[in-house]
Residue frames as qw, qx, qy, qz and C-alpha x, y, z in Angstrom:
[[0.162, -0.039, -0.221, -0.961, 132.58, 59.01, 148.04],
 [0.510, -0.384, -0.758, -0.133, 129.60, 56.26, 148.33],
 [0.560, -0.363, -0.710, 0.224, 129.67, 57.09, 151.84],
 [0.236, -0.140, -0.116, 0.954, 129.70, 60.56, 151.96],
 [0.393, -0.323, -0.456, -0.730, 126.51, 60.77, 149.56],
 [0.518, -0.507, -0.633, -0.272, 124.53, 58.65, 152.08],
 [0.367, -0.413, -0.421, 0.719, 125.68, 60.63, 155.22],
 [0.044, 0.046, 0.216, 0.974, 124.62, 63.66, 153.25],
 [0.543, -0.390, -0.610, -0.425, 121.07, 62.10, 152.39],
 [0.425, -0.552, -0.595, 0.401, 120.60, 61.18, 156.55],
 [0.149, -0.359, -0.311, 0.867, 122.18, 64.64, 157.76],
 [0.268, -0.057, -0.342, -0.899, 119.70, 66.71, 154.70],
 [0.459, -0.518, -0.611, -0.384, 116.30, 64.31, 155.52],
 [0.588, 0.091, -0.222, 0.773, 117.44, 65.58, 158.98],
 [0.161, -0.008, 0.014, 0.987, 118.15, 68.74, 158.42],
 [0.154, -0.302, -0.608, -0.718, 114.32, 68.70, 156.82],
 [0.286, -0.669, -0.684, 0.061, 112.40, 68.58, 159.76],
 [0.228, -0.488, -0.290, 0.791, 113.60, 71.98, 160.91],
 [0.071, -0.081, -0.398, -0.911, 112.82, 73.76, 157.34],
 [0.272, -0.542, -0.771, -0.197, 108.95, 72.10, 158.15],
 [0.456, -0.585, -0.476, 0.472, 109.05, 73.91, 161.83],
 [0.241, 0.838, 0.227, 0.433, 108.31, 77.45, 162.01],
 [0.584, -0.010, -0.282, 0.761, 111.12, 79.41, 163.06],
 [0.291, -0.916, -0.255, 0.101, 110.28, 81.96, 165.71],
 [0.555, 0.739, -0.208, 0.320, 112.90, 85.05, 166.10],
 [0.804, -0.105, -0.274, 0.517, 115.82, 84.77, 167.80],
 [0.044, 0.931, 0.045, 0.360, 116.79, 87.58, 170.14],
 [0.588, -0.580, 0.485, 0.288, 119.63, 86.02, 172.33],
 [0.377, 0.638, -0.655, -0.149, 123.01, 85.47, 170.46],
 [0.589, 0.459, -0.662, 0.061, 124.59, 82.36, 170.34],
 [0.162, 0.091, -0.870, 0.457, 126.46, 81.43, 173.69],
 [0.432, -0.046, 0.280, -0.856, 122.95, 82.99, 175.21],
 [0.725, 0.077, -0.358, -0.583, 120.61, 80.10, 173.12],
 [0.646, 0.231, -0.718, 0.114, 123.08, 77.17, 173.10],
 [0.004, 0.219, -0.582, 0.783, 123.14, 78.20, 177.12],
 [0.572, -0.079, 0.175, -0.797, 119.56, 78.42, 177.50],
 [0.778, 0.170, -0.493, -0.351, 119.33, 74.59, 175.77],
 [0.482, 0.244, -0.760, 0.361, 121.86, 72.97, 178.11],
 [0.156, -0.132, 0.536, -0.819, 120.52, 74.62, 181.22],
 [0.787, -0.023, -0.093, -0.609, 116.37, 72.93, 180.03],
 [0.774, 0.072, -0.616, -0.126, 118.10, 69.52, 179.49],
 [0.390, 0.282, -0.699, 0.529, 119.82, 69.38, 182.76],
 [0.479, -0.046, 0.403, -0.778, 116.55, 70.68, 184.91],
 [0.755, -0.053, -0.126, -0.641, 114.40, 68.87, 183.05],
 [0.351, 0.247, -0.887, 0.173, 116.46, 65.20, 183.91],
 [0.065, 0.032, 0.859, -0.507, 114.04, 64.71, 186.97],
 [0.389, 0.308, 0.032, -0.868, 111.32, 65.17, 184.72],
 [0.506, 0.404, -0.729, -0.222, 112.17, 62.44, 182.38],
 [0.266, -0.015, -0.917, 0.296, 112.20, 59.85, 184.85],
 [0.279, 0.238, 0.636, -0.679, 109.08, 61.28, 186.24],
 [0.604, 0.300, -0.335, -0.658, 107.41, 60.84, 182.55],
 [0.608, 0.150, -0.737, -0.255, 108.33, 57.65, 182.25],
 [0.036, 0.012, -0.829, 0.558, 107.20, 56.55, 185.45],
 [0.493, 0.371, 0.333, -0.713, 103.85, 58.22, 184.82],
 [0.670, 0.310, -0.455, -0.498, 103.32, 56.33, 181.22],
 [0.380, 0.025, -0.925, 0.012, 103.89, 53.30, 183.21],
 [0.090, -0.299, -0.893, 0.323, 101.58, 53.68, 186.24],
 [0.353, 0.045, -0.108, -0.928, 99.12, 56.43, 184.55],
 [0.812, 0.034, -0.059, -0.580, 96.70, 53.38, 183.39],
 [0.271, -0.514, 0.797, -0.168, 97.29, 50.00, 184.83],
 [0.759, 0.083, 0.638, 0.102, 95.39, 47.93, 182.77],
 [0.724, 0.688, -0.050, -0.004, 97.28, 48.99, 179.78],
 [0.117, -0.637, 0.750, -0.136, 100.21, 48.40, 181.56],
 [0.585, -0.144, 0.797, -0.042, 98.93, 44.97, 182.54],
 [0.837, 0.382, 0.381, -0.095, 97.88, 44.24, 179.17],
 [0.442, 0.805, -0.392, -0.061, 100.70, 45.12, 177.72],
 [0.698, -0.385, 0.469, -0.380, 102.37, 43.43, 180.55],
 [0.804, 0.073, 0.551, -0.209, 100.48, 40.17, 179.62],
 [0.810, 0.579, 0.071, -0.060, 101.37, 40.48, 175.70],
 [0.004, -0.731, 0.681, 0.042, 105.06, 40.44, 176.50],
 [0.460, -0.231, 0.849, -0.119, 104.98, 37.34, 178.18],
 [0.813, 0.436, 0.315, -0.224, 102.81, 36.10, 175.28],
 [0.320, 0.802, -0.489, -0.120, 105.65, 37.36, 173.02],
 [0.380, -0.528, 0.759, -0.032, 108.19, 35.35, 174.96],
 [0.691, 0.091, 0.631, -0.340, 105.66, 32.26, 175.09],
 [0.753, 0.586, 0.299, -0.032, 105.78, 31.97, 171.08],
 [0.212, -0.779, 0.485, 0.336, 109.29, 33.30, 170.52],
 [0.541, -0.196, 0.788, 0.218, 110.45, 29.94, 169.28],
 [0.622, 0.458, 0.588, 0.238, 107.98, 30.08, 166.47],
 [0.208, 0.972, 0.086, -0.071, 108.21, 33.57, 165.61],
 [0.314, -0.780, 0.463, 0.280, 112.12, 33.37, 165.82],
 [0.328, -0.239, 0.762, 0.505, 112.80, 30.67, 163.73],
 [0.464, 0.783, 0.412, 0.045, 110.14, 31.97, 161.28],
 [0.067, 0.931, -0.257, -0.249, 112.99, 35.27, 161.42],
 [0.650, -0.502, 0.547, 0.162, 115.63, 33.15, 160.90],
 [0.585, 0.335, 0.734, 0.082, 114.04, 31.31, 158.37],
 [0.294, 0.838, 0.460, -0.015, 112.15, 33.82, 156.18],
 [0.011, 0.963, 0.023, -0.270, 112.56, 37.32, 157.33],
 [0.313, -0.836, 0.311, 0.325, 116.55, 37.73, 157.33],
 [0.646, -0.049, 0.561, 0.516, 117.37, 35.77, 154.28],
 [0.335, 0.672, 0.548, 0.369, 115.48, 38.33, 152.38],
 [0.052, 0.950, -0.196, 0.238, 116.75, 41.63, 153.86],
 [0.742, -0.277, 0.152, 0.591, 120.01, 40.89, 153.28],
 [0.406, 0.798, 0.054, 0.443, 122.11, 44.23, 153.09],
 [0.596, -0.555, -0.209, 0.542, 124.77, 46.20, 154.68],
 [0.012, 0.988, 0.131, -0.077, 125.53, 49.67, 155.18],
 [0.698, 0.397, -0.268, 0.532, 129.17, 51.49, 154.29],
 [0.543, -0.468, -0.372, 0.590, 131.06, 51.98, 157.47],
 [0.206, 0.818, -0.007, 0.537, 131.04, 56.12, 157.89],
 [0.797, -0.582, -0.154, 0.047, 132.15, 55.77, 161.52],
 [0.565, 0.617, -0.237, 0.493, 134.79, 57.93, 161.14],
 [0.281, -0.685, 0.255, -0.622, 134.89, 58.67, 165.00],
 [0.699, 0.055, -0.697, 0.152, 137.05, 56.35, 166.35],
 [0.488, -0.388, 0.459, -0.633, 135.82, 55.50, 170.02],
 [0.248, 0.318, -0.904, -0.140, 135.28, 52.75, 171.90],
 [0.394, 0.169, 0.443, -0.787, 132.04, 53.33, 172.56],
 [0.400, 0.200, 0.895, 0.005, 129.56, 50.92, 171.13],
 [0.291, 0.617, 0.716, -0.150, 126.97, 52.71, 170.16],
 [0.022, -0.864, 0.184, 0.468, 129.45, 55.16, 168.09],
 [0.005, 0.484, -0.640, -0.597, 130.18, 52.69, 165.80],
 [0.273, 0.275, 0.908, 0.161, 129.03, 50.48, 163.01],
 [0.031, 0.536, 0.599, 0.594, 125.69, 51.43, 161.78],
 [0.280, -0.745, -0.499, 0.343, 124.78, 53.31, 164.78],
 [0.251, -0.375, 0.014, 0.892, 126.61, 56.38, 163.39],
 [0.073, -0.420, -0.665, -0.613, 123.64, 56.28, 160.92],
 [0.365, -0.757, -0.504, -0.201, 121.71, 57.58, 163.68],
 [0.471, -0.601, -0.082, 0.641, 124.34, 59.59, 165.56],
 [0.475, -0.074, 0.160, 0.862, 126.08, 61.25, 163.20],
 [0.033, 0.519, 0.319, 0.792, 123.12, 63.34, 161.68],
 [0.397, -0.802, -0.426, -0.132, 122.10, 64.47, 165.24],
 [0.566, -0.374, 0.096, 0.728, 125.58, 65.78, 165.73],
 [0.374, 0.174, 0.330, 0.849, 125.22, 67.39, 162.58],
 [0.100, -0.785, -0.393, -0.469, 121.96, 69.12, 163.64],
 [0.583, -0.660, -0.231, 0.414, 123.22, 70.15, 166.65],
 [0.415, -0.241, 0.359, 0.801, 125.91, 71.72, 164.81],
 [0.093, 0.189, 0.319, 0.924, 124.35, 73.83, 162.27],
 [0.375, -0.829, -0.377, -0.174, 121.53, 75.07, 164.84],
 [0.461, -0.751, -0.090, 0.464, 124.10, 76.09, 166.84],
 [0.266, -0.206, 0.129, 0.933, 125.75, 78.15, 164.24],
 [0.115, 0.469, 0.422, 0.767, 122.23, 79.48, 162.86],
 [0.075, -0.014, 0.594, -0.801, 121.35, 79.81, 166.35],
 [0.524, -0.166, -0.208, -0.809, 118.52, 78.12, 166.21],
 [0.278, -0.437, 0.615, -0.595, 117.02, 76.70, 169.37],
 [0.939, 0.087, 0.191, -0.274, 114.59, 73.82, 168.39],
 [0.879, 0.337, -0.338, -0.011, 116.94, 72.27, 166.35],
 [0.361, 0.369, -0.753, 0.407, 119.53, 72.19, 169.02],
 [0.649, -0.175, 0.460, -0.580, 116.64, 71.50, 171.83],
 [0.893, 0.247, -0.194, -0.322, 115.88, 68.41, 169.13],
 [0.706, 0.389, -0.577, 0.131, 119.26, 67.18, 169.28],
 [0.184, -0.480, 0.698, -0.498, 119.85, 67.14, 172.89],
 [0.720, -0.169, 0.310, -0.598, 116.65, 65.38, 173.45],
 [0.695, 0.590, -0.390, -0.128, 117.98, 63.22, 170.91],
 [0.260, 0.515, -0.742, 0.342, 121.17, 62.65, 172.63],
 [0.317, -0.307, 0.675, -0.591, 119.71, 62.36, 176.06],
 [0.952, -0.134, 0.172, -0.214, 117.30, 59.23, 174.98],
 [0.646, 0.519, -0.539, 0.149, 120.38, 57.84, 173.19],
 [0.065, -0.337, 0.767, -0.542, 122.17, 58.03, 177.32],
 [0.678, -0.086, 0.422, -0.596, 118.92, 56.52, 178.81],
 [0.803, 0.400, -0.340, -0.281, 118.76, 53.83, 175.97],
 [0.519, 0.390, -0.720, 0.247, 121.85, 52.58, 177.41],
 [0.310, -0.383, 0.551, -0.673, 121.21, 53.09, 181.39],
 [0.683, -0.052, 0.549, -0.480, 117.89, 51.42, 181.38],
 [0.903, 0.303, -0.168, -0.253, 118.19, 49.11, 178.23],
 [0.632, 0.409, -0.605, 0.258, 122.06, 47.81, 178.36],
 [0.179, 0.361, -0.648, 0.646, 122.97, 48.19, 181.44],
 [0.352, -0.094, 0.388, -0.847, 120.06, 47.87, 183.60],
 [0.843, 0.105, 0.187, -0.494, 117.12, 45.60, 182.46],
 [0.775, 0.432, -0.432, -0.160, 119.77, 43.33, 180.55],
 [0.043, 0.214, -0.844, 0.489, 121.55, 42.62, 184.02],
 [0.604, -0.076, 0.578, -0.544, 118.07, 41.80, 185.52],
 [0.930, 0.212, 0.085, -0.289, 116.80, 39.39, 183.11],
 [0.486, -0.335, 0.807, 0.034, 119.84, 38.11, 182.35],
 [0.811, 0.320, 0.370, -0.320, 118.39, 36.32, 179.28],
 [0.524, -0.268, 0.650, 0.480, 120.30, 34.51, 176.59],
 [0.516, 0.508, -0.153, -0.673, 120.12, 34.80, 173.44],
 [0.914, 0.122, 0.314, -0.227, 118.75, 32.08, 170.50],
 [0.597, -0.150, 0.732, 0.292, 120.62, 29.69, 168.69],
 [0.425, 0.512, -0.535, -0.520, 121.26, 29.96, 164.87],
 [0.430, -0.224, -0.483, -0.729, 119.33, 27.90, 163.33],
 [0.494, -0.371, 0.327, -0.715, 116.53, 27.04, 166.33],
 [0.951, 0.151, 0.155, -0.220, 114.49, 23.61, 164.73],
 [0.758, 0.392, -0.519, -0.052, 117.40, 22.13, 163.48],
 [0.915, -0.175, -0.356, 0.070, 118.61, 18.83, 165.34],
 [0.581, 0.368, -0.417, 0.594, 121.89, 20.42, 166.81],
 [0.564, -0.446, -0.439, 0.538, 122.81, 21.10, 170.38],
 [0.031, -0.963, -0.019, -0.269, 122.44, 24.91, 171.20],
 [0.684, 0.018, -0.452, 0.573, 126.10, 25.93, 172.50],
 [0.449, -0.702, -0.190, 0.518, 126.77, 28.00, 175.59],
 [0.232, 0.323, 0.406, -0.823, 125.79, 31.42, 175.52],
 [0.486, -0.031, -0.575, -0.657, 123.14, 30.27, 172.83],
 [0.410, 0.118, 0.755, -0.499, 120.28, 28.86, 173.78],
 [0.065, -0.274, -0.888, -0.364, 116.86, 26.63, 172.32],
 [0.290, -0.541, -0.745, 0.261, 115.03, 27.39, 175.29],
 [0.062, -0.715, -0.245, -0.652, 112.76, 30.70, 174.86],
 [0.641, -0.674, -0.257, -0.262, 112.58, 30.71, 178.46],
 [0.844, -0.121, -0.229, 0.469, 116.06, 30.64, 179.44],
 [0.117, -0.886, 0.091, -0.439, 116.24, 34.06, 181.61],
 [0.462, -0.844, 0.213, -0.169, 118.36, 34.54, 184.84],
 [0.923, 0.103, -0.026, 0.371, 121.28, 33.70, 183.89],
 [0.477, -0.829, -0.123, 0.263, 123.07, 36.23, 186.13],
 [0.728, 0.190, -0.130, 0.646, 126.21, 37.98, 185.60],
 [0.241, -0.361, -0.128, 0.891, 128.21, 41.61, 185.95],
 [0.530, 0.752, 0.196, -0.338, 127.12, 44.75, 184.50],
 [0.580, 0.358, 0.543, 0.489, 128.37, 44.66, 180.81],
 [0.164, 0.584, -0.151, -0.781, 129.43, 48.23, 179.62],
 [0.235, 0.522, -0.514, -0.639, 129.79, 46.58, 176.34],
 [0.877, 0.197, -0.253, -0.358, 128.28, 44.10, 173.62],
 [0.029, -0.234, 0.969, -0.070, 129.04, 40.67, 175.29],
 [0.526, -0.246, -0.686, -0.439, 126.40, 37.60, 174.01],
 [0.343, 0.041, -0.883, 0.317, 126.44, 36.34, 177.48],
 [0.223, -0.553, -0.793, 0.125, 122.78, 36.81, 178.90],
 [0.097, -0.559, -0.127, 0.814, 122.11, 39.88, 177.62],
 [0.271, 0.329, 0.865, 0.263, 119.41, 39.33, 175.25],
 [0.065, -0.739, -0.437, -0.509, 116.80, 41.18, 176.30],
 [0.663, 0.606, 0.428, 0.099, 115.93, 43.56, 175.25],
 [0.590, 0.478, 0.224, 0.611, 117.34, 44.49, 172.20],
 [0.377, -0.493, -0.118, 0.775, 119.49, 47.88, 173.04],
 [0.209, -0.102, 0.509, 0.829, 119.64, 48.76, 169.58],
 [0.189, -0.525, -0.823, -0.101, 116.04, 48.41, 169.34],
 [0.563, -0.604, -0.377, 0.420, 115.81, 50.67, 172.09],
 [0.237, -0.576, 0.147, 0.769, 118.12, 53.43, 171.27],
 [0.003, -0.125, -0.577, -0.807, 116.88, 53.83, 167.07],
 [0.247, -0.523, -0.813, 0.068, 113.56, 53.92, 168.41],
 [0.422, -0.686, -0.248, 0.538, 113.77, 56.05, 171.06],
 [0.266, -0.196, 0.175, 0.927, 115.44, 58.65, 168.96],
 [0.049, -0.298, -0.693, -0.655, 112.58, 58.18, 166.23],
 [0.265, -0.613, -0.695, 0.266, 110.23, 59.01, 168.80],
 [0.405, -0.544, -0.136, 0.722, 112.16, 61.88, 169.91],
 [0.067, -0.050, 0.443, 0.893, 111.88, 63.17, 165.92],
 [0.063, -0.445, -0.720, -0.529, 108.72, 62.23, 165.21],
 [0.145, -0.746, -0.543, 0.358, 107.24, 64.10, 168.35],
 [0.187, -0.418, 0.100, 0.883, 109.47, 67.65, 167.91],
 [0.032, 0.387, -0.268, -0.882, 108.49, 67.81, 164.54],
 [0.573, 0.446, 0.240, -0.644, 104.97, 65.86, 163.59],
 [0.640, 0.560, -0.422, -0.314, 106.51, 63.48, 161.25],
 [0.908, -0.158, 0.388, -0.021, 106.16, 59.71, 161.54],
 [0.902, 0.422, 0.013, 0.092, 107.91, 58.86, 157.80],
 [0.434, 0.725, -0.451, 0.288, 111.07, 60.36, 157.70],
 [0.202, -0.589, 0.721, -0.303, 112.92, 59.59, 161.44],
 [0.741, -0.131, 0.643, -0.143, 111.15, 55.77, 161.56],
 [0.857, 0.514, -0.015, -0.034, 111.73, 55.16, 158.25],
 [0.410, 0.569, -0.630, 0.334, 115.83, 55.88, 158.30],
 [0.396, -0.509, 0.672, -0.365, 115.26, 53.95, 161.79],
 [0.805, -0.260, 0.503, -0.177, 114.29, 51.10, 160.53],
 [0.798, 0.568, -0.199, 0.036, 116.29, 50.98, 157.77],
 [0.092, 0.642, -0.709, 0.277, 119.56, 51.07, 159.75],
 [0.788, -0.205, 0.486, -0.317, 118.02, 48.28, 162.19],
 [0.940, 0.241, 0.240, -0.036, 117.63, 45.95, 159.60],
 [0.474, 0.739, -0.479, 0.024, 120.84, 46.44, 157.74],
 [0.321, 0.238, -0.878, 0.263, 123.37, 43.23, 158.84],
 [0.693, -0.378, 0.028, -0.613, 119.90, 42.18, 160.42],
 [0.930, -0.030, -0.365, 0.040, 121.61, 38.97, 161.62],
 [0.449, 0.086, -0.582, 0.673, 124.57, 40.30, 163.68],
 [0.424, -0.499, 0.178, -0.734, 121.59, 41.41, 166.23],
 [0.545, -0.041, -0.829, 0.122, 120.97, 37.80, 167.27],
 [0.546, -0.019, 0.367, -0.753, 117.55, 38.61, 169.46],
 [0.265, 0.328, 0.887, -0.188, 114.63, 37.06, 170.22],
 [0.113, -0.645, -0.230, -0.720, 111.65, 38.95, 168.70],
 [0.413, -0.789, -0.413, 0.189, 110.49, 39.83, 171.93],
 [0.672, -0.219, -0.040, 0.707, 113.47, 40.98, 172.30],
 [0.230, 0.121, 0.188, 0.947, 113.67, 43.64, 169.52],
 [0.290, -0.605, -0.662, -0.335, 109.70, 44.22, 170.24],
 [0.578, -0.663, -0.336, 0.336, 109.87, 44.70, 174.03],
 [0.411, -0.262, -0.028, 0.873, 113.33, 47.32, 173.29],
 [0.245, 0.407, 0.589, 0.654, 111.23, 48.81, 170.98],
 [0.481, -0.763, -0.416, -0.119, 108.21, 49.47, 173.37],
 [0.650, -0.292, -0.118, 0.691, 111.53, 50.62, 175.69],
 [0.465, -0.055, 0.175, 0.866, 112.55, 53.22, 173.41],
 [0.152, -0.747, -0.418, -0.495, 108.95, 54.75, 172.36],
 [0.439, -0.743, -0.402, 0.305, 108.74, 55.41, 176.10],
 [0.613, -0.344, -0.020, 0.711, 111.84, 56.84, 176.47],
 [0.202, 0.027, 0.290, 0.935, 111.79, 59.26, 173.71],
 [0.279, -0.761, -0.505, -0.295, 107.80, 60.32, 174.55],
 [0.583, -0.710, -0.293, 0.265, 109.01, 60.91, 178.36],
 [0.485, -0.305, 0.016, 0.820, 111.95, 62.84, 177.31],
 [0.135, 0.429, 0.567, 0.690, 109.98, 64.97, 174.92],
 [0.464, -0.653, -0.567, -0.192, 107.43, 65.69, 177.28],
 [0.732, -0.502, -0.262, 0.378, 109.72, 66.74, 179.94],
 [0.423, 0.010, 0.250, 0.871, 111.52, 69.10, 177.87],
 [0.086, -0.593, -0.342, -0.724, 108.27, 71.00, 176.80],
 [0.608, -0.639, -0.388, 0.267, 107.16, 70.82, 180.73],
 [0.485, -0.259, 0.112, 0.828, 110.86, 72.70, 181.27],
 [0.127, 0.347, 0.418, 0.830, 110.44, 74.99, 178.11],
 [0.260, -0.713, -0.335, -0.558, 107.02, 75.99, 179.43],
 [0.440, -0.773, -0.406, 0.210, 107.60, 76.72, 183.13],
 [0.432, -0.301, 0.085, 0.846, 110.81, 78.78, 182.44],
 [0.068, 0.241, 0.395, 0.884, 108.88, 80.82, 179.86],
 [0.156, 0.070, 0.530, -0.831, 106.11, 81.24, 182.93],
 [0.643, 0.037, -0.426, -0.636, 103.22, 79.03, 180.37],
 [0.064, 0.010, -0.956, 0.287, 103.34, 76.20, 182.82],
 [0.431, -0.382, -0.563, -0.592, 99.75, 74.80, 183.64],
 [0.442, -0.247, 0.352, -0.787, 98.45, 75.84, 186.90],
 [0.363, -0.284, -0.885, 0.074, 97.67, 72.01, 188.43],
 [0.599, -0.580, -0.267, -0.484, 94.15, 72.28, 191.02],
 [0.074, 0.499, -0.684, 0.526, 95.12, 72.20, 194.10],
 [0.753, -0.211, 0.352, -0.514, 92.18, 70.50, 195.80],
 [0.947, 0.167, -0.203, -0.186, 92.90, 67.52, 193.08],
 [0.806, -0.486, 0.327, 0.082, 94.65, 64.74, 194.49],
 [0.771, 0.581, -0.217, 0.142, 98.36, 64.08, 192.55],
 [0.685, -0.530, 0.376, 0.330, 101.39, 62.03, 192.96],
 [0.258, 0.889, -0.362, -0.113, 104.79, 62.55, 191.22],
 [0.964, -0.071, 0.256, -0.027, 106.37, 59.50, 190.03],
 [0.509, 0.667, -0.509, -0.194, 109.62, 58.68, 189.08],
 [0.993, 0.087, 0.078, 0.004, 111.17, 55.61, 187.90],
 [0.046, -0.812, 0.571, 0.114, 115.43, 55.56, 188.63],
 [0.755, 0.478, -0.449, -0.028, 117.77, 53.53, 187.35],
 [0.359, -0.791, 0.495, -0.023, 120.20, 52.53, 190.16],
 [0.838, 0.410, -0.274, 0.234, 123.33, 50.67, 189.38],
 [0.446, -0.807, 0.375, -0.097, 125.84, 49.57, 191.98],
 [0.258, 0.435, -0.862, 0.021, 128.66, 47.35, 192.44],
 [0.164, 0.215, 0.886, -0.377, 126.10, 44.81, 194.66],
 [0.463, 0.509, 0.711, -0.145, 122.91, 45.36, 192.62],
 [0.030, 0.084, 0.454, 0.887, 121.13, 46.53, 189.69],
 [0.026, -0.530, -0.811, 0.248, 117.54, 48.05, 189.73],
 [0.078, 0.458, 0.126, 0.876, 114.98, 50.51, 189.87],
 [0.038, -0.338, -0.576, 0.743, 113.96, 52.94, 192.63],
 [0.194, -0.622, -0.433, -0.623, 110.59, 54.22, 192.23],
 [0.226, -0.201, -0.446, 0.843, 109.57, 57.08, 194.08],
 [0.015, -0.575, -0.621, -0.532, 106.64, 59.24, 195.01],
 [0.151, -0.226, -0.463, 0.844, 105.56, 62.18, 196.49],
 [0.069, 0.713, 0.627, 0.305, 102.47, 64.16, 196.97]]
């Protein structure tokens, strides 16, 4: 019953951003809306990758200074980790009851992650039966950083770096065993891709990080409201805040990851929304402008990303 109340509380704080949003009327039925949502997310997909391409090479020295304050991250890891170690995580000690009633063997479907799935299922679901289109435009967008989260955080950037994760407890005198590490600096340490949670050099960055993030983004843009979607995000984060076993960078860097993501997908979706509804902005033609996008690619012989441009 415990665990029903707090699934209630997520799917109702939720539910609240749509009651905030002013609800425009609705003159398609049903199949017609739910139709009209599926058909934006699916155009707008080369958009998305062209957002986040453009928030990375829009201003290059806030790229490079961001950039530069990773590697600073990295560069101080050791203290800043076993300060977490130390400090942080003996004091938010708590864990969440399992509601994860959707058995799958999908990672990121169970455990506490269903704290952050399950009430975007549920908005999905009761927008699509009041037929109402933002809240099921919310949840796709939702959904669709949730897929990217994985592409370019698990799968993708965690094969290129390759980076172990730290040893429990860091400063103390013991050997660091294999896949644990001491050594803040201990990247390329190659393997396959990993569908799933294996320790083995696949630190950074933090997925999870990455995908609660990202979503919060994805709420706080739709609907203008920082407290409610980063607050229940970082309360789920921290909950069993030890079985993440990151660097900070780590959870920092996924963070930074996941903001993109869920900006670029946001963005991309209104883009969509407005040209089909014929409000698109009318670009200058004389003014000079490349289209950037930033692809995941993922083979059996490499991992990477294609970046493309056209003018």
């Amino acid at each position: 019953m415990k665990n029903n109340y707090l699934f209630l509380l997520l799917l109702f704080s939720f539910q609240c951003f749509a009651q905030t949003d002013s609800l425009t009327i609705q003159n398609s039925n049903h199949f017609q809306t739910a139709g009209r949502v599926i058909k934006n997310s699916i155009l707008s997909v080369p958009g998305d990758f062209t957002e986040m391409g453009h928030t990375i090479s829009s201003d290059w020295k806030r790229t490079a200074i961001y950039a530069g304050g990773i590697v600073g991250l990295i560069a101080t890891d050791k203290i800043t980790t076993g300060f977490l170690h130390d400090h942080i995580e003996p004091s938010v000690d708590y864990s969440l009851p399992r509601i994860d009633v959707i058995k799958t063997k999908i990672d990121w479907a169970q455990g506490n992650n269903a704290y952050m799935l399950y009430p975007i299922l549920g908005l999905y679901a009761g927008s699509l039966v009041a037929n109402h289109e933002k809240g099921q435009t919310v949840a796709v967008n939702a959904v669709k950083a949730i897929t990217y989260s994985y592409v370019i955080s698990h799968l993708a950037l965690k094969t290129i770096f390759a980076r172990n994760r730290p040893q429990r407890r860091i400063h103390d005198n013991n050997p660091a065993v294999a896949p644990w590490t001491k050594d803040n600096w201990d990247f390329g340490n190659y393997h396959p891709v990993y569908f799933q949670s294996i320790a083995d050099g696949t630190g950074f960055p933090s997925f999870h990080a990455t995908f609660y993030f990202s979503v919060a983004k994805v709420f706080q843009m739709e609907y203008n409201n920082y407290w409610i979607p980063y607050t229940i995000a970082t309360g789920v984060f921290l909950a069993d805040i030890q079985g993440h076993n990151h660097w900070v960078s780590d959870l920092l860097v996924g963070g930074l990851v996941g903001t993109i993501i869920g900006k670029s997908v946001v963005n991309s979706s209104r883009k969509q929304i407005a040209k089909n509804n014929g409000t698109a902005v009318i670009e200058n033609p004389k003014k000079f402008r490349m289209n950037k996008q930033l692809v995941p690619q993922i083979t059996s012989s490499m991992v990477g990303f294609h970046f493309t441009g056209s003018f």
